[in-house]
N, C-alpha and C positions, 0 to 999 in steps of 0.2 A: 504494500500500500504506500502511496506517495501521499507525504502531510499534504496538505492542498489549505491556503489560506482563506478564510472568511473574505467575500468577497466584499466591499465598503464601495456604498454611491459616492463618489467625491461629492455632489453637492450636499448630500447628508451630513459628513464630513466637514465642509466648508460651515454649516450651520452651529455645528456643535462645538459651540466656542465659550471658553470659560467665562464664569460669571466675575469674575477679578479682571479680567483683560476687559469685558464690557465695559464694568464699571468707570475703568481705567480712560478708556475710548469717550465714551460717554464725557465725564470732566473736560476730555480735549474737547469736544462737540462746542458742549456750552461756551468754555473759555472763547473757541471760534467765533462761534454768534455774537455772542458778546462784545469782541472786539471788531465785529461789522457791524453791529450797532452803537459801539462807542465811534468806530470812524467816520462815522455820516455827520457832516456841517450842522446839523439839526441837533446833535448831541453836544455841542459844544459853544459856550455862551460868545465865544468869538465870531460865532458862522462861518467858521472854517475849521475843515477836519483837525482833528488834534494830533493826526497823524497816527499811522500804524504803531510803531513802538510804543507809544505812550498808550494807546488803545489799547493793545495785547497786556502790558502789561498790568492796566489799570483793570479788567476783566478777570487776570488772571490773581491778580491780588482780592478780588472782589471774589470768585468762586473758589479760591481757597483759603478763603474765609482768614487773610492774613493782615491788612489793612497800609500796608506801603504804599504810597503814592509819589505822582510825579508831579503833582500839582495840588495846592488847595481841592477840595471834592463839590465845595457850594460856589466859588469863584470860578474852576473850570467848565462845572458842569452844566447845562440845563434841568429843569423838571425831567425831561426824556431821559439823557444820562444817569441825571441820581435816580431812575424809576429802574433801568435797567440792572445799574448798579444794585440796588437793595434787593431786585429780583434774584440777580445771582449770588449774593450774599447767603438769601434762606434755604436756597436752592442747594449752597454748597453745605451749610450750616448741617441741615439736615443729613448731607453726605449720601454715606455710598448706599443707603437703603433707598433715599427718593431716586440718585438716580441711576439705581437697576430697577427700581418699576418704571420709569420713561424708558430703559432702554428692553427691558420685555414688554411691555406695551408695547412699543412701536414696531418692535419684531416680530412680535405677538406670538412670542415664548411662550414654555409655559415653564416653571420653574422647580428643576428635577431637584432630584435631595443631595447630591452634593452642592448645585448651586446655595440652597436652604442653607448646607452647613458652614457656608463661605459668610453669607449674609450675615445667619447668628453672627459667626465671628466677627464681623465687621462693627456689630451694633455691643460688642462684648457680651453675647451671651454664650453662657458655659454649656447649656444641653438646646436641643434641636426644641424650637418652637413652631407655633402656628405662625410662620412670618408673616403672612398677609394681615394677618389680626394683628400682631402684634405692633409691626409697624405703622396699622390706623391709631392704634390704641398710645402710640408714642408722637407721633405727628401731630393728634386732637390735643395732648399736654402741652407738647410744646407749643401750639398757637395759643391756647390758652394761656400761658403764664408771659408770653409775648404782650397778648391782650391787655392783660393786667398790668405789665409793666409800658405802656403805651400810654395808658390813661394814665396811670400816676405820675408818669412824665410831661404830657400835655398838661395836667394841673399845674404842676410844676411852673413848665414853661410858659403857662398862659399869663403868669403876674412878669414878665419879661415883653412878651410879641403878643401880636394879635392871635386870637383863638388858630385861626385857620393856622396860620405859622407854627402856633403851639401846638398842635394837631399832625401835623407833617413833621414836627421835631419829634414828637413824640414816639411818633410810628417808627423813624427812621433808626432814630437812636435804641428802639426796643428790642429792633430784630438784629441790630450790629453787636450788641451789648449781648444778646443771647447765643447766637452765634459766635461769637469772641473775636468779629470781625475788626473791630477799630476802626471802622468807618464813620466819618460823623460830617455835619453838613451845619456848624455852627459858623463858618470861617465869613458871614456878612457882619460878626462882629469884633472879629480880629484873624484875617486870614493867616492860617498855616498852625493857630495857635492849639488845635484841638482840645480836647476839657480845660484847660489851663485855664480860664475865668471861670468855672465851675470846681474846680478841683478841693475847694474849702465847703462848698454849698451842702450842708450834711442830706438833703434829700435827693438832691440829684446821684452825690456819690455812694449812699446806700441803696438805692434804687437800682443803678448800674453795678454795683458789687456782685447784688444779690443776683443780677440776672445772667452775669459772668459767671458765677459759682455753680448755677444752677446746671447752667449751658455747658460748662468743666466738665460737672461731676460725672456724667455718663448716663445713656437712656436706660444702661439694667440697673445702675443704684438706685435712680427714681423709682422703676419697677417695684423691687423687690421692698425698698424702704414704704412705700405707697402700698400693698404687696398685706405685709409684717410689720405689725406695730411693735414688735418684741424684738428688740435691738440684740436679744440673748442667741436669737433666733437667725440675724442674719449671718449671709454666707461671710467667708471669710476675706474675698473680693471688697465686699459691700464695707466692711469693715475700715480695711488698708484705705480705700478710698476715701473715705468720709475724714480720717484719723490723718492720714497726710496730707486732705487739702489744707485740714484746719491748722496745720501742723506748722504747712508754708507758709501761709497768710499772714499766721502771725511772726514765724520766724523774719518774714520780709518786711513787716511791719517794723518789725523793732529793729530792725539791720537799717533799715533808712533813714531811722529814726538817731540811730546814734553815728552813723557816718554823713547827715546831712544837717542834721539839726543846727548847725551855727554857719552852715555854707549860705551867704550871703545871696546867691544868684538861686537856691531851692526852696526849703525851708526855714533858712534863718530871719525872714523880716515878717514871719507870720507870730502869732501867740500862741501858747504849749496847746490851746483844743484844736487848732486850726491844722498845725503840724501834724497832730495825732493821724486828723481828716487826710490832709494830703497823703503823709504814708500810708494811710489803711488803701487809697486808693491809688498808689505806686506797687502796693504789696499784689494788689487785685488784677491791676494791669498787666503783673508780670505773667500772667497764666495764662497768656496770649490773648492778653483782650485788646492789648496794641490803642486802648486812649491812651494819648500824654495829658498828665494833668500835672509834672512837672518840666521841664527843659531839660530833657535826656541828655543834650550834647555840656549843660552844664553842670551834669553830677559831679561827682569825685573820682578818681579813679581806683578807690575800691568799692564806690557804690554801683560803678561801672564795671566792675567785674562779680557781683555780685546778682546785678541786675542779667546779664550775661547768663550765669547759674542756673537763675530761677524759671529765666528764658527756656533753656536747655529741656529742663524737668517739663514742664507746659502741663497740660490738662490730664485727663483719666480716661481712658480707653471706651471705645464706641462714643463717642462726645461731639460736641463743640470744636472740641481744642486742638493745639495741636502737640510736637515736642516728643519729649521721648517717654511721657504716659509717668503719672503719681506711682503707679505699684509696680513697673518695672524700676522706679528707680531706687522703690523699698526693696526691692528683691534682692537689688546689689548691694545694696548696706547689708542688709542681713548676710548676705553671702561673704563677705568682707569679715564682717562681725566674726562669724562662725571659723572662716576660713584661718582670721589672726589666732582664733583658740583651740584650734588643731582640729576642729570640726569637717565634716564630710559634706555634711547634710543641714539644706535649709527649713526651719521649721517656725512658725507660727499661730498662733491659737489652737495650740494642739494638732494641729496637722502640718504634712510633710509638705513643701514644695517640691515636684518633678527636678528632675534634672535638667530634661527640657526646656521647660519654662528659666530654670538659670540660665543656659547656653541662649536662650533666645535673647533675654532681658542684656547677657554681656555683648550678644552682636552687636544689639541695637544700638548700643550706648555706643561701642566701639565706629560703628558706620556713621552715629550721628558728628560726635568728637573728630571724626577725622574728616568730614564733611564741610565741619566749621571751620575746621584752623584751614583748610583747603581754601573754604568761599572768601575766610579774612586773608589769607595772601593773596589769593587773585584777583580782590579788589583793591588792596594798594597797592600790587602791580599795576594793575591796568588805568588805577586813579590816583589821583595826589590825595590821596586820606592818610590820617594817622591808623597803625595795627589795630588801638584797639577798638576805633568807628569801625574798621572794616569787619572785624570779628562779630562787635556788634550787631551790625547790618546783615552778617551772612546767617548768624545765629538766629536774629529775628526775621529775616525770611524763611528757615530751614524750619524753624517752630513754630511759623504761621502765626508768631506773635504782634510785628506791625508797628512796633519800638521804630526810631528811628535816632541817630545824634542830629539829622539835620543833613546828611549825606546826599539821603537818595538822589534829589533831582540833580546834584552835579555830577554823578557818577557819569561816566565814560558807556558810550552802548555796550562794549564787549560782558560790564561786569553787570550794567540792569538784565543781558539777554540771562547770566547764570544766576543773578537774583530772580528773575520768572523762573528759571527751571529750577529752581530750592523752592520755592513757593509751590510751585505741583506737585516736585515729589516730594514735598513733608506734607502737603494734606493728603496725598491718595496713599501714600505710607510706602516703606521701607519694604517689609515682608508683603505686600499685597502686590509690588511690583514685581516682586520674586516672585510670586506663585501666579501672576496671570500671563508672563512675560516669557522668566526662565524656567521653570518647574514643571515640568509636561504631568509625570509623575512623580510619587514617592521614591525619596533615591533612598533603597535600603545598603547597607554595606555586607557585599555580597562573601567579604573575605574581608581578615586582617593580617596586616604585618606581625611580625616577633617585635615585641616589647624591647623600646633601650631604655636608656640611664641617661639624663640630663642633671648637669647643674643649673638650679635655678635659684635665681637671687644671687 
């Protein structure tokens, strides 16, 4: 008998194309539109194209929900532009769940069970759900708490502008600030200056904390915390997450607080409650919410490296956010922790961490780290900036955070083209470009070498 192979329709074949690669595809889609719609004279308060570059990138900072720009956003923009803008914003916000239902809709997929198992992971859930349900049942929250933070921002802003103005601030600012986009559209009252005339205002900056944190925390924390009222109860996930956000926020808080507090150009010509205000919303911003509510380029430079840090870390997995995710970056403390005390094995609330889940957490960290110090030398290659603006800039593009010292728009085109490509791939992620890209299958290790002997250390 001769093996004889299954025989495959190529177009069958051509069809059955991973739901990470979609997703993947889909992102470029949008960003595309997006910037054919930013470069139409109709989008731009000039009436004249703002140009391709500036449009690609201003699209692609807007659906990866990062918040860089090359221009003021209410100065360059029209109502048309910032409508598009804010469109791609909730679009990206929402991520890779909204758009693999635009991209099986319009294929008119239907959505097999590894696709399902890709998605869970996408949205961080640990076991296979009803995705369809699940993601109405996440999408309805999050317009809801949008909603809510909309109107209590047009309040806000209505004892400032006219209702209607208050009203478009409000919208604008709810879905940016949930998203952790850092997009804002205040700049008709001090262009380029973003929150910084709000940055003391305690309702504004608790209003946008809270919608930054929310947006952070991740759509299975909300779940399950929503879910289980019994904190005893929740998963061990749910736990890390909640206990590191709170962890940073304040750790950034008080790090600002004592590396800024008498810096003349930040917080020193404010009073100790106004201070407090600003840091709590410099600590908030660093989780990739990308407001400046101080002048980034006149920190200190160990607030500046600090800020850098907190950047790094960014949000909590299936999220808003972006960075190298709150519990992979517990993982490696504990693994460190364990490792200095001659330990093998990672463990927390009584239970083991995979080994997996370690090797994964030290890739990432490792591809992000060398990512950065990559994007900050080849942006003061390629631009007269100081190391550490540039490190800055690459770090807050690669984390979709939206920090800026004040660089971007003078950058050089070589280094805005690889700030866009740091901004796509830290929203659509590290391993998800690996697996829709390089990863056909499971690469098991079909053999091993004979064991050596290294010196290490």
């Amino acid at each position: 008998m001769f093996p004889f192979r299954k025989y495959r329709d190529p177009r069958k074949a051509r069809r059955s194309v991973s739901i990470s690669r979609i997703m993947a595809l889909t992102f470029l889609g949008i960003i595309a539109l997006g910037t054919l719609l930013l470069s139409l004279p109709a989008a731009s308060k000039s009436g004249k194209s703002a140009g391709v570059l500036t449009a690609l990138f201003t699209a692609t900072s807007a659906t990866c929900v990062t918040g860089l720009v090359m221009g003021d956003t209410w100065t360059l923009w029209t109502d048309l532009g910032q409508a598009v803008i804010l469109v791609m914003i909730q679009i990206g916000g929402l991520g890779f769940m909204s758009a693999a239902s635009i991209a099986f809709f319009t294929l008119k997929k239907k959505i097999g069970l590894r696709s399902q198992m890709v998605m869970a992971e996408a949205i961080g859930a640990s076991s296979m759900v009803d995705i369809p349900d699940h993601q109405r049942r996440l999408m309805l929250r999050a317009f809801a708490v949008e909603g809510i933070g909309a109107v209590l921002l047009t309040i806000r802003f209505a004892f400032d502008v006219p209702f209607l103005t208050a009203l478009k601030l409000g919208v604008f600012h709810s879905i940016s600030a949930f998203c952790n986009a850092g997009f804002d559209i205040l700049g008709f009252r001090n262009p380029g200056a973003s929150l910084m005339d709000y940055h003391t205002d305690p309702a504004v900056c608790l209003i946008l904390t809270a919608l930054v944190v929310l947006g952070g925390l991740g759509f299975l924390v909300w779940d399950e915390v929503l879910r289980e009222r019994n904190p005893h109860k929740w998963s061990v996930y749910t736990k890390l997450v909640l206990i590191t956000t709170a962890v940073l926020l304040l750790l950034g808080m008080i790090l600002t607080c004592v590396l800024e507090w008498d810096n003349p150009l930040t917080l020193g010509p404010l009073s100790w409650p106004r201070k407090l205000i600003a840091a709590l919303f410099q600590s908030m911003t660093l989780r990739t919410a990308g407001f400046a509510g101080l002048d980034q380029g006149m920190l200190t430079p160990a607030a500046k490296g600090v800020s850098i840090f907190l950047m790094l870390i960014g949000g909590s997995s299936g999220s808003t956010a972006g960075g190298l995710k709150t519990v992979t970056f517990v993982v490696l403390i504990m693994f460190l922790w364990n490792r200095l005390r001659g330990k093998y094995t990672v463990s927390v609330f009584h239970r083991t961490i995979a080994d997996s889940h370690v090797l994964n957490a030290i890739t990432i960290f490792m591809v992000m780290v060398g990512l950065g110090f990559f994007g900050g030398t080849f942006i003061c290659a390629t631009s007269p900036v100081p190391f550490s603006d540039g490190l800055f800039e690459a770090v807050s593009a690669l984390a979709t955070v939206g920090l800026t010292t004040g660089i971007t728009p003078t950058l050089r085109p070589a280094a805005k083209i690889m700030i866009i490509i740091f901004m796509y791939f830290g929203r659509v992620g590290v391993l998800t470009i690996s697996f829709g890209f390089l990863k056909k299958k499971p690469a098991g290790e079909k053999y091993r070498y004979a064991n050596t002997d290294l010196l290490i250390g």
